[in-house]
MARROVO-676008 format. One line per 10 residues: number of its first residue (from 1); their letters; for each residue x, y, z of C-alpha. Coordinates in steps of 0.25 Angstrom, whole numbers, plus 2048, in hexadecimal, padded with zeros to 3 digits. Layout:
NUM	a	X/Y/Z ~ ...
This chain:
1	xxxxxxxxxx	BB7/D75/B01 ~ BC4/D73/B0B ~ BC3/D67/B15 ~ BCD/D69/B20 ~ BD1/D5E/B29 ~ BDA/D62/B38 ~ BE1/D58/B3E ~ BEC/D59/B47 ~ BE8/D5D/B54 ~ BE8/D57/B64
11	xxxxxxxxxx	BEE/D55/B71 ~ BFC/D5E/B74 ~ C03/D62/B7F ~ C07/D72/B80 ~ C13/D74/B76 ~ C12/D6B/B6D ~ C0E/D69/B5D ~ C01/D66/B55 ~ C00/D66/B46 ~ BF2/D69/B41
21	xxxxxxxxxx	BED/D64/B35 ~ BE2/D69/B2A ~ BE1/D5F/B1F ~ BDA/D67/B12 ~ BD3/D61/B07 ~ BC7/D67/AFD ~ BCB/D73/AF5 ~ BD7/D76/AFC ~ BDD/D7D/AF0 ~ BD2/D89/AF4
31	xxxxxxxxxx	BD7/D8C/B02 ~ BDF/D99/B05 ~ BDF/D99/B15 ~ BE2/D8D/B1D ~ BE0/D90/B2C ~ BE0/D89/B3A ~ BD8/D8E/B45 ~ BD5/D89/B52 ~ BCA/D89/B5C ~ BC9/D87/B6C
41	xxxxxxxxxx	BBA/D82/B70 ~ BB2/D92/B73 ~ BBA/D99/B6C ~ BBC/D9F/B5D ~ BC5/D98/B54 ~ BD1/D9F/B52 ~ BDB/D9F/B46 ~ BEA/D98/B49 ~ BEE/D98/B3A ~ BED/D9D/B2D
51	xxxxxxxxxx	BF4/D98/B20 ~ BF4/D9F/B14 ~ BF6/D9B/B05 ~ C03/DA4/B05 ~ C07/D9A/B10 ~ C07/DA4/B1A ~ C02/DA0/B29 ~ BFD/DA9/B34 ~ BF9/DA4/B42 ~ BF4/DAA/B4F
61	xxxxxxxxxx	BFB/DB0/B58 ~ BFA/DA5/B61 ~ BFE/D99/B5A ~ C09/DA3/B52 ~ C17/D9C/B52 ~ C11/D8E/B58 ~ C0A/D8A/B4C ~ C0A/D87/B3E ~ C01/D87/B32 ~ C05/D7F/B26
71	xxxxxxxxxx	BFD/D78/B19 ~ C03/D6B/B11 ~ BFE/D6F/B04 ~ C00/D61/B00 ~ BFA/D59/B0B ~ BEE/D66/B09 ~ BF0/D66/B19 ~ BF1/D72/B24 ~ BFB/D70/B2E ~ BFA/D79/B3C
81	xxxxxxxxxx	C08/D76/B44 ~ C06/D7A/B52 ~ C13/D7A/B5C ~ C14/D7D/B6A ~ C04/D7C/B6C ~ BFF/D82/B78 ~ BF2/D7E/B81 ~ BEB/D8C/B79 ~ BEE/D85/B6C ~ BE3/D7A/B71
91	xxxxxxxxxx	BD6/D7A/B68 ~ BD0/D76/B5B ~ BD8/D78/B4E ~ BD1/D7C/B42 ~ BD6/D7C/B33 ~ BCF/D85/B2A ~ BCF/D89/B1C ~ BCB/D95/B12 ~ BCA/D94/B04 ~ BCA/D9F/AF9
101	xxxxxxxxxx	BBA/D9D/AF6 ~ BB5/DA1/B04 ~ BB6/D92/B0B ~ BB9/D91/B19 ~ BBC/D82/B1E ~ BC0/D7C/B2D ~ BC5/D70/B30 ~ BBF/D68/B3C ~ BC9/D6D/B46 ~ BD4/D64/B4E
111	xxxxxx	BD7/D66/B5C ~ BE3/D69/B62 ~ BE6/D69/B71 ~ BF3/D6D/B7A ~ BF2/D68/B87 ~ BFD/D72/B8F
């Protein structure tokens, strides 16, 4: 099992910065995909980053260049840095996990809203 705690989101104004958090704990040692996602209310959730074990990111096209996905091994913690945020970027963030035995785990989401 992998708990995974977000923190890190609120109130900002149109071009400025958040840093998304995902605290990990359980059998963290298992986990080979390390994801955030986000979710406006009626509507699908949608992939905004992907890390890898070779330490390699990819983000969607719409968050490419503004954001970034990092992990503190040593503080077992997943960091999303988002820069020059835009009223779009508004919803709920989701930190999600896979592991190499089939398990799928979400955090309880964190919301983030940019007023413009």
């Amino acid at each position: 099992q992998v708990q995974l705690v977000e923190s890190g989101g609120g109130l900002v104004q149109a071009g400025g910065s958040l840093r998304l958090s995902c605290e990990e704990s359980g059998s963290i040692a298992t986990v080979v995909v390390r994801d955030w996602y986000r979710q406006v209310p009626g509507r699908q959730r949608d992939l905004v980053a992907r890390l890898v074990p070779s330490g390699r990111a990819t983000y969607a096209e719409s968050v490419e260049g503004r954001f970034t996905v990092s992990r503190d091994s040593a503080k077992s913690t997943v960091f999303l840095q988002m820069n020059d945020l835009k009223p779009e970027d508004t919803a709920v963030y989701y930190c999600h996990a896979c592991n190499n035995m089939g398990g799928d785990y979400w955090g309880q989401g964190t919301p983030v809203t940019v007023s413009s």
